[in-house]
C-alpha positions as CSV (number, residue, x, y, z in Angstrom):
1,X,151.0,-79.7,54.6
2,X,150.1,-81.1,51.6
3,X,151.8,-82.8,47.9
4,X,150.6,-84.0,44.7
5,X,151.9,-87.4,44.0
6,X,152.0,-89.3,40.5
7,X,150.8,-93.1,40.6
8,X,149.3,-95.2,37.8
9,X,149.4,-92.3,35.9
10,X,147.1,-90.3,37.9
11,X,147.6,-87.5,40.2
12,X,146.5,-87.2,43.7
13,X,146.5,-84.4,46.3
14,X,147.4,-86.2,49.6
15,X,147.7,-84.8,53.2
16,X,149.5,-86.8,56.4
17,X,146.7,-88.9,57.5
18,X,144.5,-89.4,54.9
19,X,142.8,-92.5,52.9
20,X,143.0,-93.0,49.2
21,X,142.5,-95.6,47.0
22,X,145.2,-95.7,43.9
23,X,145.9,-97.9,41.4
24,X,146.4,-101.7,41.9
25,X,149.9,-102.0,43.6
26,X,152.2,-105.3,44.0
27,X,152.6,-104.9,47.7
28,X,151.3,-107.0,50.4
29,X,148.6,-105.5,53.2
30,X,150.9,-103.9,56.0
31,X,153.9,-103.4,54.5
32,X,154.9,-99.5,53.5
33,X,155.7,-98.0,50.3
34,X,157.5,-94.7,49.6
35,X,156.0,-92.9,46.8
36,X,159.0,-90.8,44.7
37,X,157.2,-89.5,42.4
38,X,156.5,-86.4,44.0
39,X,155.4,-83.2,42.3
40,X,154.7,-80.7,44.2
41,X,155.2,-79.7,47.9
42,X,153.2,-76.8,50.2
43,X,153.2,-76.2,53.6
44,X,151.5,-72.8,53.9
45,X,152.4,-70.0,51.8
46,X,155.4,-72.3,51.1
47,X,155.5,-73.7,47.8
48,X,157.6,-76.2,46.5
49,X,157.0,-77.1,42.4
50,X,159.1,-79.9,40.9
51,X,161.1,-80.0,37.8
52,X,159.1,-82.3,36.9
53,X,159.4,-84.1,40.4
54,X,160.7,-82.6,43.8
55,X,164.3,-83.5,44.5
56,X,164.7,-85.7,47.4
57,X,160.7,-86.0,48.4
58,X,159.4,-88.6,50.0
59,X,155.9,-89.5,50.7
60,X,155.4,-92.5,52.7
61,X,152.5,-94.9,53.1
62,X,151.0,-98.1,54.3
63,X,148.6,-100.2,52.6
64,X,145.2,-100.5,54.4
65,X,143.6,-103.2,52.0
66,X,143.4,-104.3,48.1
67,X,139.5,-105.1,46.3
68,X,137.6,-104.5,43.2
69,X,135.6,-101.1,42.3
70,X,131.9,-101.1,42.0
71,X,130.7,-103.1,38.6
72,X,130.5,-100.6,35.8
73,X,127.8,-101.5,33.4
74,X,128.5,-101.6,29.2
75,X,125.4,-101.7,26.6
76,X,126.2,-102.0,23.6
77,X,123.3,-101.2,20.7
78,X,122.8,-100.9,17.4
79,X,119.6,-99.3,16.4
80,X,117.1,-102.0,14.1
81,X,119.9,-104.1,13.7
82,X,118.1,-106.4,16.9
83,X,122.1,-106.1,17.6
84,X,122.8,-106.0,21.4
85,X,125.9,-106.3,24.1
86,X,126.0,-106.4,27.5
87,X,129.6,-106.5,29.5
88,X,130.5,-105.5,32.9
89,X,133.9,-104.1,34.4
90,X,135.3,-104.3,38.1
91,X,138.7,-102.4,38.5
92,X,140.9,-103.5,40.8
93,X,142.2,-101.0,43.4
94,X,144.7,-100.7,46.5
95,X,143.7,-98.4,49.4
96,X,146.6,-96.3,51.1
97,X,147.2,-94.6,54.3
98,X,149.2,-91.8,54.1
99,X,151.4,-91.4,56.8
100,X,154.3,-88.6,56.3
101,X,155.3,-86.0,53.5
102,X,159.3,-85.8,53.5
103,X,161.6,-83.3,51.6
């Protein structure tokens, strides 16, 4: 069994069990959190698409830990302009366990 969920505005294919890393959430480590945004359901050949979410799903999780991406490096250059910028990026992100898929 298996849904698509919607969080900061992304989509993610998520099974009972497994480890993902989202968005930054404002929720402290341990504590649960019921995703609602659910758009589509399957358990086998059973299919369930939402209009544009699933009526009544559930999919509940617990979060494992909160920390920063790898550093993305930005150059920026201009060619004979002896014009050049360096910058750096580290996106925050929270890791979930996904523990149960409710209709």
């Amino acid at each position: 069994m298996y849904a698509v969920i919607k969080t900061g505005g992304k989509q993610y294919r998520v099974a009972a069990g497994q480890t993902l890393k989202v968005e930054s959430l404002p929720v402290e480590e341990g504590q649960f959190i019921d995703f609602k945004e659910v758009l589509l359901i399957a358990n086998g050949d059973d299919i369930t698409v939402g209009h544009p979410m699933v009526e009544g799903a559930i999919v509940k999780a617990s979060i494992v830990e909160h920390g920063r991406g790898d550093k993305i490096r930005i150059v920026k250059f201009r060619r004979r302009k002896h014009s050049r910028k360096h910058m750096g990026h580290r996106q925050n992100f929270t890791s979930v366990k996904i523990e149960s898929i409710q209709r």
